[in-house]
VMD Tcl script that builds the backbone (N, CA, C; Angstrom):
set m [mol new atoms 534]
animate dup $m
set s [atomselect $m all]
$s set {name element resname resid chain x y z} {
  {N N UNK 1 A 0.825 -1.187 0.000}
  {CA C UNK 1 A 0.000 0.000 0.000}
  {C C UNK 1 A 0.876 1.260 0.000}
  {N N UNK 2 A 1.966 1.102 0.499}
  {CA C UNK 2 A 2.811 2.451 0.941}
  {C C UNK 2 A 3.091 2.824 -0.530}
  {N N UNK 3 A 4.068 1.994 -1.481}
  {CA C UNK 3 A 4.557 2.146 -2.289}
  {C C UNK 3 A 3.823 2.902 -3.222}
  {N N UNK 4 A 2.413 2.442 -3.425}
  {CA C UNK 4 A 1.234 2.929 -4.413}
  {C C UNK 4 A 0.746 4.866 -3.681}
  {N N UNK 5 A 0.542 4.491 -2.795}
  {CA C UNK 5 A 0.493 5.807 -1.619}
  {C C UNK 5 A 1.888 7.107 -1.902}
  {N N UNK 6 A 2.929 6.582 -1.929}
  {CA C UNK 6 A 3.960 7.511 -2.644}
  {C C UNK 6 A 4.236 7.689 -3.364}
  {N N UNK 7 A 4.212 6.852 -4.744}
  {CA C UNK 7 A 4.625 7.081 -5.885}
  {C C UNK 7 A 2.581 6.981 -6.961}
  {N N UNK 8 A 1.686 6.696 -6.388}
  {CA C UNK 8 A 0.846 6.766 -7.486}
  {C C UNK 8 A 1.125 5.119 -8.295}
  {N N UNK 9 A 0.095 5.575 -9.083}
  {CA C UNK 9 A -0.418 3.850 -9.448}
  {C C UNK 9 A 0.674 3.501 -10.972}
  {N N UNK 10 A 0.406 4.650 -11.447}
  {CA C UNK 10 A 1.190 4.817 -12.922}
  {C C UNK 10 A 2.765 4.616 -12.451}
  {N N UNK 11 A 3.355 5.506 -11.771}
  {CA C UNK 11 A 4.453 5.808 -11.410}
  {C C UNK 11 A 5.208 4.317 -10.712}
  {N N UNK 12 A 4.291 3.593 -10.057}
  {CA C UNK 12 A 4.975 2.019 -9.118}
  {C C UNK 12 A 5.358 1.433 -10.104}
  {N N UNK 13 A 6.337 0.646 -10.509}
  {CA C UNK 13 A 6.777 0.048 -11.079}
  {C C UNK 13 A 6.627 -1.287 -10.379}
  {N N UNK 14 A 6.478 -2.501 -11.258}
  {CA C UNK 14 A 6.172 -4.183 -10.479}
  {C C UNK 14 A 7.922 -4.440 -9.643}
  {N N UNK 15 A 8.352 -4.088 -9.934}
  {CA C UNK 15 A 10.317 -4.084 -9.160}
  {C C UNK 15 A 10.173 -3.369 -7.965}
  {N N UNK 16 A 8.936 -2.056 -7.894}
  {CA C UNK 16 A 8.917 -1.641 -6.651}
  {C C UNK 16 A 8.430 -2.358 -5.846}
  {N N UNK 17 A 6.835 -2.885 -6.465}
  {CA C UNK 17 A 6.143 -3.167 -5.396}
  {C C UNK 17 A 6.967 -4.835 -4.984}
  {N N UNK 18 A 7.327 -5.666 -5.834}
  {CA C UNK 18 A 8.012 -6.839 -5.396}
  {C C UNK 18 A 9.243 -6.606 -4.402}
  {N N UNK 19 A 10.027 -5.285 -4.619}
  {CA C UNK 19 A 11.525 -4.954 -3.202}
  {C C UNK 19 A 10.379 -4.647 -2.279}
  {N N UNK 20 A 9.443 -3.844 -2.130}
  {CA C UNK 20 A 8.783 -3.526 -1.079}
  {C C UNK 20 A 8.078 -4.635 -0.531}
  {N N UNK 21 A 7.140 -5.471 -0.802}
  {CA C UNK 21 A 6.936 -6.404 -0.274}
  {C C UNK 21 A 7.727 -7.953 0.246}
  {N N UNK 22 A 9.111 -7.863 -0.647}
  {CA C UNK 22 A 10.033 -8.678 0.070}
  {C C UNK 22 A 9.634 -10.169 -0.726}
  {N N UNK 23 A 8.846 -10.012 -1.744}
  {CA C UNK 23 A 8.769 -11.585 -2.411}
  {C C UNK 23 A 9.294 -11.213 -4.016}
  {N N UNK 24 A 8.655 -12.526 -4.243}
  {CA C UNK 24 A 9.268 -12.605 -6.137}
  {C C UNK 24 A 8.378 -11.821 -6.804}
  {N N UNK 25 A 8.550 -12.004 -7.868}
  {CA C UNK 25 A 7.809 -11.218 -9.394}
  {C C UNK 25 A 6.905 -12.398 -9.337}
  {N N UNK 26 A 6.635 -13.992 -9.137}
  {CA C UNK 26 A 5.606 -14.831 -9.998}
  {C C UNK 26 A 5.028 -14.588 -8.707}
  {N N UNK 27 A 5.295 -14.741 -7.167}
  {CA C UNK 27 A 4.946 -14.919 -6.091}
  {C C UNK 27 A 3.821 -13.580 -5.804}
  {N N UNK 28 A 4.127 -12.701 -6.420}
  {CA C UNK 28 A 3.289 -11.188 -6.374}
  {C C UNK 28 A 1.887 -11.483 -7.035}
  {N N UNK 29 A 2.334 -12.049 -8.581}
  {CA C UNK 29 A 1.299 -12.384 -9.923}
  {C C UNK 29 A 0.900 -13.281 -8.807}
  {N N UNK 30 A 1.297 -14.733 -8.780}
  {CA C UNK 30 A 0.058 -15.933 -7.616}
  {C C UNK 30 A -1.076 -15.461 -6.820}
  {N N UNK 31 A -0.414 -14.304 -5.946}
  {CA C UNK 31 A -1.420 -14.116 -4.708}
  {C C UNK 31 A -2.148 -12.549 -5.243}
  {N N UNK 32 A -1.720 -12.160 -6.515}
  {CA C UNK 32 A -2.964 -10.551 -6.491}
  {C C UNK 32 A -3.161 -10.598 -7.922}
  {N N UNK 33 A -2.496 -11.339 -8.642}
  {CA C UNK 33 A -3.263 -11.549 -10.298}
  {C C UNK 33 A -2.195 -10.602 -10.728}
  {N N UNK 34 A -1.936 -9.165 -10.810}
  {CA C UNK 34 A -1.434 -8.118 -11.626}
  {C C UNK 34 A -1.160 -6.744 -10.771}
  {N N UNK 35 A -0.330 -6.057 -11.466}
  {CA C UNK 35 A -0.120 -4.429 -10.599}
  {C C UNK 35 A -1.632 -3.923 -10.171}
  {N N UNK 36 A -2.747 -3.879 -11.126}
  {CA C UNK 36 A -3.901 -3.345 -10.936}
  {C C UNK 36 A -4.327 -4.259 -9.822}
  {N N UNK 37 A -4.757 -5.388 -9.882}
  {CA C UNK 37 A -5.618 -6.132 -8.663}
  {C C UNK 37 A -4.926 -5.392 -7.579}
  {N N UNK 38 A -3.389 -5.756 -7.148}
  {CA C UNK 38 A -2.957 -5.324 -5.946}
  {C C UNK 38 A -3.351 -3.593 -5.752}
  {N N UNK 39 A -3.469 -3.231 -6.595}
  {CA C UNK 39 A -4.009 -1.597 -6.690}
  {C C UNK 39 A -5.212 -1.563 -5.600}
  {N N UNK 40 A -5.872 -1.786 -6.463}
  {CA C UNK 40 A -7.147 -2.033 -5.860}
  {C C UNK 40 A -7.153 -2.746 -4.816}
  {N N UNK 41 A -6.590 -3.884 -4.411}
  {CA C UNK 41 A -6.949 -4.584 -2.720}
  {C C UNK 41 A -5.942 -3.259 -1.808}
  {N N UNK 42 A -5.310 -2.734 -2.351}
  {CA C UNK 42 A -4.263 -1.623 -1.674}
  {C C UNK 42 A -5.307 -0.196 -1.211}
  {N N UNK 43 A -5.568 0.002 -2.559}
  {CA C UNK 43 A -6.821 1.169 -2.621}
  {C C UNK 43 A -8.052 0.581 -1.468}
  {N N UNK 44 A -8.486 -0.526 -1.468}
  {CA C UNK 44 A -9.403 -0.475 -0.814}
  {C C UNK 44 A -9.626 -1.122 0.928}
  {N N UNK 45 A -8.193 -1.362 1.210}
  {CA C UNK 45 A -7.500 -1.683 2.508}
  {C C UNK 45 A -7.818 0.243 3.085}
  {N N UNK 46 A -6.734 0.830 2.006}
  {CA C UNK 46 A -6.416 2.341 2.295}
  {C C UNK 46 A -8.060 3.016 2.944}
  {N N UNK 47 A -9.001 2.874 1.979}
  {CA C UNK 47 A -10.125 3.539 2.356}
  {C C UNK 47 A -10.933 2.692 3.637}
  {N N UNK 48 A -10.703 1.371 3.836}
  {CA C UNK 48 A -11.676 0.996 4.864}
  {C C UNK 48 A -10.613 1.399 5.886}
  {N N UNK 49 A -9.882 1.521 6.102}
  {CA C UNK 49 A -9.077 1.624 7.554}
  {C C UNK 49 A -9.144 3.560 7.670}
  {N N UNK 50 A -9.101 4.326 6.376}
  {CA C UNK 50 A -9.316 5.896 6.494}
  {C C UNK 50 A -10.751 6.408 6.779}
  {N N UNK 51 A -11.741 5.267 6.518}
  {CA C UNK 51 A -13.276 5.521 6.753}
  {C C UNK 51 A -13.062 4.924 8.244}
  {N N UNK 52 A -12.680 3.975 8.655}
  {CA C UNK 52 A -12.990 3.632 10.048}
  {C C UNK 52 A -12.479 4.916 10.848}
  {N N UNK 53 A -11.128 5.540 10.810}
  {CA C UNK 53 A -10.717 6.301 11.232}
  {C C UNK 53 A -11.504 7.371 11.564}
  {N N UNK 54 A -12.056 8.199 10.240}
  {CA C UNK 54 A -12.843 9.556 10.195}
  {C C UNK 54 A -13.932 9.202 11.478}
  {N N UNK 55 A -14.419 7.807 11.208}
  {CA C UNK 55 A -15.775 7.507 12.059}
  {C C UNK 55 A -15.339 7.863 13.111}
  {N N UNK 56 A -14.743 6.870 13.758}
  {CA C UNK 56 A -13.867 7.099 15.491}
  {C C UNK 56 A -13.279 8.295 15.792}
  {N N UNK 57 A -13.027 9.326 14.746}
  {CA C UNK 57 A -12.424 10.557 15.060}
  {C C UNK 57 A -13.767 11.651 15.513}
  {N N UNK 58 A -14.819 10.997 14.011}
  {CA C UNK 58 A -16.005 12.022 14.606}
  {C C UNK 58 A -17.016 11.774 15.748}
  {N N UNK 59 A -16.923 11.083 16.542}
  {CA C UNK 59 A -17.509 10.296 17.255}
  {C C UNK 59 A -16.794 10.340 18.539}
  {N N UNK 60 A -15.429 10.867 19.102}
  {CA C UNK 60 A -14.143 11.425 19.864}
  {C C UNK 60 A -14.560 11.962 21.270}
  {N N UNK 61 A -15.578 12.566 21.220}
  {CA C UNK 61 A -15.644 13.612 21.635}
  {C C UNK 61 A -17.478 14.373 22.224}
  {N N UNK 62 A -17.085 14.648 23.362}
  {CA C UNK 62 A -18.963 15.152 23.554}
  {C C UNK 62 A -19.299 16.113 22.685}
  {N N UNK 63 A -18.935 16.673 22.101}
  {CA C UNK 63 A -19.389 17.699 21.237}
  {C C UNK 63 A -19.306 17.377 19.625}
  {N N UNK 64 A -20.637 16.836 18.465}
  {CA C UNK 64 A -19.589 16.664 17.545}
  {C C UNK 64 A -19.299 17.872 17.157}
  {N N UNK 65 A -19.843 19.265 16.757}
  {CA C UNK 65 A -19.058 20.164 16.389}
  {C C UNK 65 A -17.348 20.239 16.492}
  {N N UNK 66 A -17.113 19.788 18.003}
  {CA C UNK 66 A -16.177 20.223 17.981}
  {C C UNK 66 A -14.747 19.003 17.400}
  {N N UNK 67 A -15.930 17.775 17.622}
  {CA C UNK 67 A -14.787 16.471 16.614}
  {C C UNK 67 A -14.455 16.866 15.389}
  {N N UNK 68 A -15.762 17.534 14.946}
  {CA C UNK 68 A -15.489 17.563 13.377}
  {C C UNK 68 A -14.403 18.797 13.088}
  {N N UNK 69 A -14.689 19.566 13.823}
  {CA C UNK 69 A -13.408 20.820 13.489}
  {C C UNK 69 A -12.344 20.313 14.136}
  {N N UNK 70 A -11.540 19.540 15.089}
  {CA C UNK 70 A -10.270 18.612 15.045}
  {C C UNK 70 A -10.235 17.444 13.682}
  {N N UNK 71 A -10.893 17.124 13.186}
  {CA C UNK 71 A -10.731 16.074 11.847}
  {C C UNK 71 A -10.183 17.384 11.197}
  {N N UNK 72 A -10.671 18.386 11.164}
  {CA C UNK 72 A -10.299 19.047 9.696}
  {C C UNK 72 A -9.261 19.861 9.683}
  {N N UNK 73 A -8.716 20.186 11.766}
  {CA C UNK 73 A -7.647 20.660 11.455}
  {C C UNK 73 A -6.771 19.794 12.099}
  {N N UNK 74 A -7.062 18.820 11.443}
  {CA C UNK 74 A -5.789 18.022 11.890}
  {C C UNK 74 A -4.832 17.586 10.602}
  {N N UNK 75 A -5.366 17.902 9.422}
  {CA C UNK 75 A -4.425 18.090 7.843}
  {C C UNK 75 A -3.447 19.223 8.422}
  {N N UNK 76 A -3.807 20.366 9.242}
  {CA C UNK 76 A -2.688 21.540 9.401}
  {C C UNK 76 A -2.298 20.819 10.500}
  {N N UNK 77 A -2.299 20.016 10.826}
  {CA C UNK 77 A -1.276 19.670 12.293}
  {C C UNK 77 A -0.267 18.469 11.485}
  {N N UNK 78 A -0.372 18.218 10.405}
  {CA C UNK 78 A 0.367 17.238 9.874}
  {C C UNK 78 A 1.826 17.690 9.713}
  {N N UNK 79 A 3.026 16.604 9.480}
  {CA C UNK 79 A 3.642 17.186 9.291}
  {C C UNK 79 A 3.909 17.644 8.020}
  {N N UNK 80 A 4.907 18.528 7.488}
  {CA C UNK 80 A 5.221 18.558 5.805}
  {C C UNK 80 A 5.464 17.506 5.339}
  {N N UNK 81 A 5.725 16.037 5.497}
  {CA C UNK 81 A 5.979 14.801 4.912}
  {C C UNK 81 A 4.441 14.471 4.951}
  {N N UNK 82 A 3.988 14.453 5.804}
  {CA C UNK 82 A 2.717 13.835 5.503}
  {C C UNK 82 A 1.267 14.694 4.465}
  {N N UNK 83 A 1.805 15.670 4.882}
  {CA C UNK 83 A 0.878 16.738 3.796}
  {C C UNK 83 A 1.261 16.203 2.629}
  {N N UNK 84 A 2.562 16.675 2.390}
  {CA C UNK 84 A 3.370 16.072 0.937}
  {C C UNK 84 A 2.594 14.879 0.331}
  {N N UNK 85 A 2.467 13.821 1.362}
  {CA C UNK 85 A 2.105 12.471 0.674}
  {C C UNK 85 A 0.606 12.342 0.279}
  {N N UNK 86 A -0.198 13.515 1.234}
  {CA C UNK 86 A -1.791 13.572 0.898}
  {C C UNK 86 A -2.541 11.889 0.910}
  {N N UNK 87 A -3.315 12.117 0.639}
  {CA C UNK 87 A -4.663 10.988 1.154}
  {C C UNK 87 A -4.562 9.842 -0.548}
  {N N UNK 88 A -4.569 8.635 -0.016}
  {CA C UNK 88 A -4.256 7.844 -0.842}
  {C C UNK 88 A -5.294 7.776 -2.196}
  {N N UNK 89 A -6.679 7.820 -1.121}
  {CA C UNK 89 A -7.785 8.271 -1.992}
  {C C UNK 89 A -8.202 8.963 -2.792}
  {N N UNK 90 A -8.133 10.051 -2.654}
  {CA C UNK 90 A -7.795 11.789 -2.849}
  {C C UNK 90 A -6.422 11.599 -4.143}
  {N N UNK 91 A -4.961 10.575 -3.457}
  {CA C UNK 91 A -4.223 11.204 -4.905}
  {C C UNK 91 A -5.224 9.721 -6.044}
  {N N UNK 92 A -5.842 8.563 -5.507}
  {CA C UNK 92 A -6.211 7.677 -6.517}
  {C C UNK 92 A -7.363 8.603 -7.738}
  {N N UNK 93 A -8.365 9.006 -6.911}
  {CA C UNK 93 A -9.310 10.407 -7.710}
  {C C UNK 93 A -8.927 10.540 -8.633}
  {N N UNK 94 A -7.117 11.613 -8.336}
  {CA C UNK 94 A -6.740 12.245 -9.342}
  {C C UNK 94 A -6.302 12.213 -10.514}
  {N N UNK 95 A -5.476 11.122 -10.237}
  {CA C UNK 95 A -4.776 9.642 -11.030}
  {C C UNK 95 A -5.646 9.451 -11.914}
  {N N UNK 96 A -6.604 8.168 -11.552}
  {CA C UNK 96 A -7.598 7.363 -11.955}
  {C C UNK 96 A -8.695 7.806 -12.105}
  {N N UNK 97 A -9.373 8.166 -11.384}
  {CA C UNK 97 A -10.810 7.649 -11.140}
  {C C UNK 97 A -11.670 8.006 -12.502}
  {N N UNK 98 A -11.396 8.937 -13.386}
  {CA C UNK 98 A -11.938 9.347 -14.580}
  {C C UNK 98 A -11.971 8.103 -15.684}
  {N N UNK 99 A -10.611 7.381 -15.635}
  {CA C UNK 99 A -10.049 6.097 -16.387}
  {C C UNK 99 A -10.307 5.185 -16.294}
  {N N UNK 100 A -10.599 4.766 -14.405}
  {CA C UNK 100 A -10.662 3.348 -14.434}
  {C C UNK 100 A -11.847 3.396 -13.945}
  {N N UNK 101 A -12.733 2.721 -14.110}
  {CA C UNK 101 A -13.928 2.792 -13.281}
  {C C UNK 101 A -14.267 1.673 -11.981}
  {N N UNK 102 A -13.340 0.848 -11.940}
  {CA C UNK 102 A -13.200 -0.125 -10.894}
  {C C UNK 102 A -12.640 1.058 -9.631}
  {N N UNK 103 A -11.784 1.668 -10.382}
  {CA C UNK 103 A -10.831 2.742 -8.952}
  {C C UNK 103 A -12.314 3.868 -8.732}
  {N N UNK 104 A -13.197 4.012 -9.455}
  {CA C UNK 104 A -13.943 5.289 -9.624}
  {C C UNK 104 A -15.186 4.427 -8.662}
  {N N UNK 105 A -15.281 3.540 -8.860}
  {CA C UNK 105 A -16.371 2.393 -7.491}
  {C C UNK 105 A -15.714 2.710 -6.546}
  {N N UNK 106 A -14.346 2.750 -6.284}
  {CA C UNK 106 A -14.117 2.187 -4.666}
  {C C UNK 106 A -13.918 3.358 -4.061}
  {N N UNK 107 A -14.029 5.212 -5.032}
  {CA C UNK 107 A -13.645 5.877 -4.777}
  {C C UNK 107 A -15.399 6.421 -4.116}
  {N N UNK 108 A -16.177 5.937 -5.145}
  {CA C UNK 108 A -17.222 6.394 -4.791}
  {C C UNK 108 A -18.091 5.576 -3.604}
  {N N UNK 109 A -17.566 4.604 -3.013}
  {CA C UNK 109 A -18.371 3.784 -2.225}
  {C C UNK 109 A -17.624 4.563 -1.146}
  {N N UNK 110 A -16.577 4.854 -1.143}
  {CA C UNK 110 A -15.807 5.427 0.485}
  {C C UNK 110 A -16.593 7.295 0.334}
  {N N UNK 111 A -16.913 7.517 -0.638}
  {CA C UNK 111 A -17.079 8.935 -0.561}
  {C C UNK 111 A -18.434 8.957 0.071}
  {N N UNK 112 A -19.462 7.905 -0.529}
  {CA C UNK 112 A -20.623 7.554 0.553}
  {C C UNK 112 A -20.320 7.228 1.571}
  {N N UNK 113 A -19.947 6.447 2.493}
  {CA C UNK 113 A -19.275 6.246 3.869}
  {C C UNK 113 A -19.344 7.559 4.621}
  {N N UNK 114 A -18.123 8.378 3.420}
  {CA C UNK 114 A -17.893 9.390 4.836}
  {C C UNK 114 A -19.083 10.696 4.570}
  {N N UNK 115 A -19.396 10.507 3.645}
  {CA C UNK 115 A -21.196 11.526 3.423}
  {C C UNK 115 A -22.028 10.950 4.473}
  {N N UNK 116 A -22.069 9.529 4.888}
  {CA C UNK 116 A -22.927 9.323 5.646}
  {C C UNK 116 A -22.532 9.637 6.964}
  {N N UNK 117 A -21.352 9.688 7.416}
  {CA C UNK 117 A -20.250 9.533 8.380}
  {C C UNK 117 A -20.294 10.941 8.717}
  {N N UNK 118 A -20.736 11.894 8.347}
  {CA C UNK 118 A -20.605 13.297 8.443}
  {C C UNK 118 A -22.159 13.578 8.594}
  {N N UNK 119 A -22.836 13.296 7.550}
  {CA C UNK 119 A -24.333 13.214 7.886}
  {C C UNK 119 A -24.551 12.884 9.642}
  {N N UNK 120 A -24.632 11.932 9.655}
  {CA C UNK 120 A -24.394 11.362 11.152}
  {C C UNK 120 A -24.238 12.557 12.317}
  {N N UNK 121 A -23.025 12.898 11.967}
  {CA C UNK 121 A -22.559 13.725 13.107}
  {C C UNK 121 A -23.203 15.329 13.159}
  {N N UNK 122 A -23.720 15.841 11.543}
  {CA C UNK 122 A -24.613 16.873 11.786}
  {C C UNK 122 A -26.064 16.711 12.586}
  {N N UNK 123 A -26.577 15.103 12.525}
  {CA C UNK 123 A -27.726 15.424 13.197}
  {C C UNK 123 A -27.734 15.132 14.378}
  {N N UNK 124 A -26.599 14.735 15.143}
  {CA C UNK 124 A -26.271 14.311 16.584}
  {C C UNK 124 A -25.678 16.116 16.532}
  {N N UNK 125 A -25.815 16.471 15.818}
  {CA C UNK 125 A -24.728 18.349 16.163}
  {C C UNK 125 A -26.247 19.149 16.593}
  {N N UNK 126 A -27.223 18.600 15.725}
  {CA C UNK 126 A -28.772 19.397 15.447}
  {C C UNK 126 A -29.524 18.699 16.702}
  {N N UNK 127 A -28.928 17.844 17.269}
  {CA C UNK 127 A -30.146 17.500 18.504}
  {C C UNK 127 A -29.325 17.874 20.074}
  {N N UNK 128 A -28.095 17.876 19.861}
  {CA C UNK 128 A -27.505 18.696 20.522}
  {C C UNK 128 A -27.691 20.103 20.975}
  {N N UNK 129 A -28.089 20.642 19.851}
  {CA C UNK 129 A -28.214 21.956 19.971}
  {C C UNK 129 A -27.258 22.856 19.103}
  {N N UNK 130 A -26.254 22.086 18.759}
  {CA C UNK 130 A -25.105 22.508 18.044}
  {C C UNK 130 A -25.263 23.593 16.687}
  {N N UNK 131 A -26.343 22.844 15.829}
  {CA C UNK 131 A -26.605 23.453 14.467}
  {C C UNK 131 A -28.148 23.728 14.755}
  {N N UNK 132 A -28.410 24.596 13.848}
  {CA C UNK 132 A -29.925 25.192 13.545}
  {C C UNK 132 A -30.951 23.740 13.092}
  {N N UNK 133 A -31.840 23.595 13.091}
  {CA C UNK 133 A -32.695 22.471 12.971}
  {C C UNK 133 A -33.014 22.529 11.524}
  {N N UNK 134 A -32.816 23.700 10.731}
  {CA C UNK 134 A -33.386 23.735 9.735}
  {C C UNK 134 A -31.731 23.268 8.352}
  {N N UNK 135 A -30.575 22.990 9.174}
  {CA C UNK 135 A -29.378 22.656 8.351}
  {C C UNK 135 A -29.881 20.923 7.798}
  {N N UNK 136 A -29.607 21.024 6.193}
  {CA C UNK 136 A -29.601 19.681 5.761}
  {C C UNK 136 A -28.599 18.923 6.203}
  {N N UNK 137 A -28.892 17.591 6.525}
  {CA C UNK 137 A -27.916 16.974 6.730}
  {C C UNK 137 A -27.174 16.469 5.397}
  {N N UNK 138 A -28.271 16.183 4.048}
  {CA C UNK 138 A -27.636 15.368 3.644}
  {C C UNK 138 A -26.598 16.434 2.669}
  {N N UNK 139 A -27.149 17.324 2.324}
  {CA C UNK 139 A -26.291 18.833 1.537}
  {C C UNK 139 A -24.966 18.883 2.438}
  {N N UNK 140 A -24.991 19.099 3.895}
  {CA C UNK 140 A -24.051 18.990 4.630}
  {C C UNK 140 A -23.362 18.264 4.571}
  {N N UNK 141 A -23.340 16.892 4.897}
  {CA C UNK 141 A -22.147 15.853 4.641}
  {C C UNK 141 A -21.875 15.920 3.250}
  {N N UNK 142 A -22.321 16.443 1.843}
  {CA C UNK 142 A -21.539 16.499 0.291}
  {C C UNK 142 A -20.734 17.585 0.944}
  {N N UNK 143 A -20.759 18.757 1.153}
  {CA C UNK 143 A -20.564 19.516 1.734}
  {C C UNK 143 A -18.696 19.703 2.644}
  {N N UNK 144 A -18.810 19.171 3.605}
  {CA C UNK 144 A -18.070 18.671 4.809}
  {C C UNK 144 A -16.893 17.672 3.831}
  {N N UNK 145 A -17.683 16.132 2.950}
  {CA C UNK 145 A -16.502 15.972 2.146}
  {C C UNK 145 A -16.026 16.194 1.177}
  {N N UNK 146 A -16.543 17.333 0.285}
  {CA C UNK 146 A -15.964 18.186 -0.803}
  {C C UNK 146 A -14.901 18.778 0.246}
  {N N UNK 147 A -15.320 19.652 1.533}
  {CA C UNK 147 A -14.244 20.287 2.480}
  {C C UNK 147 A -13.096 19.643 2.600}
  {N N UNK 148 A -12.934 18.226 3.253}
  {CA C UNK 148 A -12.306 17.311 3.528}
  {C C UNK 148 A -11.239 17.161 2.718}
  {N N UNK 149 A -11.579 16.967 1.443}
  {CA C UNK 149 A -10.738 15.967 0.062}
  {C C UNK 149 A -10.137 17.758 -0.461}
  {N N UNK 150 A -10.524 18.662 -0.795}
  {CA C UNK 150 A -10.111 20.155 -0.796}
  {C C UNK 150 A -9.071 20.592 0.248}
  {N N UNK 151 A -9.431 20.168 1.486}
  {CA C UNK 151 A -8.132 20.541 2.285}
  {C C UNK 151 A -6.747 19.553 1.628}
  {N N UNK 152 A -6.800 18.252 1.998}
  {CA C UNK 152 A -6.221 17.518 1.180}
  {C C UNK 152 A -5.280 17.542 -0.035}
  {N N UNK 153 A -6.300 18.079 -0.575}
  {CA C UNK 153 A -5.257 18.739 -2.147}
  {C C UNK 153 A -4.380 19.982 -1.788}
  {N N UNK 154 A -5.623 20.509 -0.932}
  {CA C UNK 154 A -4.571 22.155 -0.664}
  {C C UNK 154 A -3.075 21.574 -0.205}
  {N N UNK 155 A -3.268 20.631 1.102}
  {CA C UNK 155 A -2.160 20.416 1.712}
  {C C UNK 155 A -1.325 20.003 0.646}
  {N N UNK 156 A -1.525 18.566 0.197}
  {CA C UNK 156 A -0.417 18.223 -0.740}
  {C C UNK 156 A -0.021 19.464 -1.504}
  {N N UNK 157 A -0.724 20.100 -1.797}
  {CA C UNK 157 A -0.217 21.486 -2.907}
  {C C UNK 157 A 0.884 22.737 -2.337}
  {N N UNK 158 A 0.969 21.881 -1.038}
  {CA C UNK 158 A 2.045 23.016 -0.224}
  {C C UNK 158 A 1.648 24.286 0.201}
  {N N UNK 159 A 0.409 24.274 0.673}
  {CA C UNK 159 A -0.351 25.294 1.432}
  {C C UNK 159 A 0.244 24.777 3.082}
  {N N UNK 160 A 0.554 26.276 3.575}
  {CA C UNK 160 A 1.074 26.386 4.989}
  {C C UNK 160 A 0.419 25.901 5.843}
  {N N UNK 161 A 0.749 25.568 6.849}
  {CA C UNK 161 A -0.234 25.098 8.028}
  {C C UNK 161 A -1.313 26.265 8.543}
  {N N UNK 162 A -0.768 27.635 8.694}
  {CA C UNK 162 A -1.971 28.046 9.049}
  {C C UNK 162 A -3.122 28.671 7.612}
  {N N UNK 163 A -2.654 28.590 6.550}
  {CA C UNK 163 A -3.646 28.538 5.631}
  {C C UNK 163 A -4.575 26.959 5.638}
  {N N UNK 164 A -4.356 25.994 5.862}
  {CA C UNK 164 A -5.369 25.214 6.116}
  {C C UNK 164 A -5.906 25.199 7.349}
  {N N UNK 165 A -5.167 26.037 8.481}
  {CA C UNK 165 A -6.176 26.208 9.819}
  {C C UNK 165 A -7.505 27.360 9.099}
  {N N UNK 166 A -7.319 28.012 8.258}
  {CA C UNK 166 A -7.897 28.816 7.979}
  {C C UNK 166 A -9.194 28.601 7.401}
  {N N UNK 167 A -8.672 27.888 6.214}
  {CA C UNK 167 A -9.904 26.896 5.878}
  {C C UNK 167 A -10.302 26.164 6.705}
  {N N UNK 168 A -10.214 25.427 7.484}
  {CA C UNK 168 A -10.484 24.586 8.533}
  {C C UNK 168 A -11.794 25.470 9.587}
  {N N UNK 169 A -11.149 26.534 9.898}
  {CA C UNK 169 A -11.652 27.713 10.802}
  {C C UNK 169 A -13.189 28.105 10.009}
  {N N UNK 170 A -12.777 28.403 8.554}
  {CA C UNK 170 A -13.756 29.332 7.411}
  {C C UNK 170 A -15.136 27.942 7.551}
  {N N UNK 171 A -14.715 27.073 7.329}
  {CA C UNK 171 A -15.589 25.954 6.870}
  {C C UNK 171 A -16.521 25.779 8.112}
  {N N UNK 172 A -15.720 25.718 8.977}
  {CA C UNK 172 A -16.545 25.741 10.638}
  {C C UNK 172 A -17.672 26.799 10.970}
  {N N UNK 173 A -17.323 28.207 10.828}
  {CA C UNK 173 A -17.620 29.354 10.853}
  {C C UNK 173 A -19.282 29.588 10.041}
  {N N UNK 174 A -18.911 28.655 8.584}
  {CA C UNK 174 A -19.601 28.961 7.826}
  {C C UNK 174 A -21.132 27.885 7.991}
  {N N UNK 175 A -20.728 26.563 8.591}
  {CA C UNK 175 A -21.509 25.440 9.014}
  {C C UNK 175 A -22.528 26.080 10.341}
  {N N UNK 176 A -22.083 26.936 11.113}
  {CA C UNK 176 A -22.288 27.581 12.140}
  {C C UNK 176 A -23.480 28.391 12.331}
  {N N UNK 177 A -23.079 29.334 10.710}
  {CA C UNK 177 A -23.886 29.898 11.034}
  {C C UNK 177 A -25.369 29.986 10.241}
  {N N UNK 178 A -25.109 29.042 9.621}
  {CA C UNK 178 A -26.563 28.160 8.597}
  {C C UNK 178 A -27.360 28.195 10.244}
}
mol reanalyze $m
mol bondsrecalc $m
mol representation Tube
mol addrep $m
């Protein structure tokens, strides 16, 4: 997964992913078929363990307002290596997802996840007291992960840490006051 995660799907070469995993060239082909299969079981390891994450992150905390604004500024708490490397998902999108439509499923089944995953936490925000009663949830969570996958790019794009606190801050601000 790492290898595909740093260098992109085009860019891995089968010599990478075989030194990185520590087996042969036929031993790779036996157990994942081709560079693409392992893509994809890689791609979709990446998103169930980054969807479990978001869940348990938004869910953290008595307040979700205030989980959800630590998820989002926690891209500016990253370090510059990890900004650099950006979201596996997010660089597969950019890559793929127009091309392949197997990568454009697994991109779109995790993008439901965390729409719902965000949904979720606006209406536990709305019975709280948190948000106005009249905020959509479901506009909100497209919303929240257009925000999400946008910070993301910003970061990889070498936006400063406090320009994504900013966005981070703006996006909050703006959820607020719906």
């Amino acid at each position: 997964m790492a290898v595909f995660w740093d260098k992109g799907y085009e860019a891995t070469s089968t010599d990478d992913l075989v030194r990185a995993m520590g087996i042969g060239r036929q031993s790779m082909y036996d157990t994942f078929g081709d560079k693409h299969r392992l893509f994809l079981e890689a791609l979709q390891r990446y998103n169930a363990e980054s969807g479990a994450g978001l869940i348990e992150r938004l869910h953290a905390g008595a307040s979700p307002l205030m989980a959800l604004e630590k998820v989002l500024m926690a891209i500016a708490h990253q370090t510059p290596g990890e900004r650099a490397r950006g979201c596996m998902g997010v660089n597969a999108t950019a890559e793929l997802a127009q091309k392949d439509p197997e990568v454009a499923s697994i991109i779109r089944a995790t993008g439901l996840l965390c729409e719902t995953a965000f949904e979720q936490i606006l209406r536990e925000a709305k019975r709280q007291g948190e948000l106005s009663p009249s905020v959509d949830e479901k506009k909100g969570g497209r919303f929240l992960l257009a925000a999400l996958q946008g910070l993301r790019v910003t970061a990889k794009a070498g936006a400063t840490p406090e320009a994504l606190r900013d966005i981070a801050t703006f996006t909050m601000a703006g959820l607020r006051a719906l």
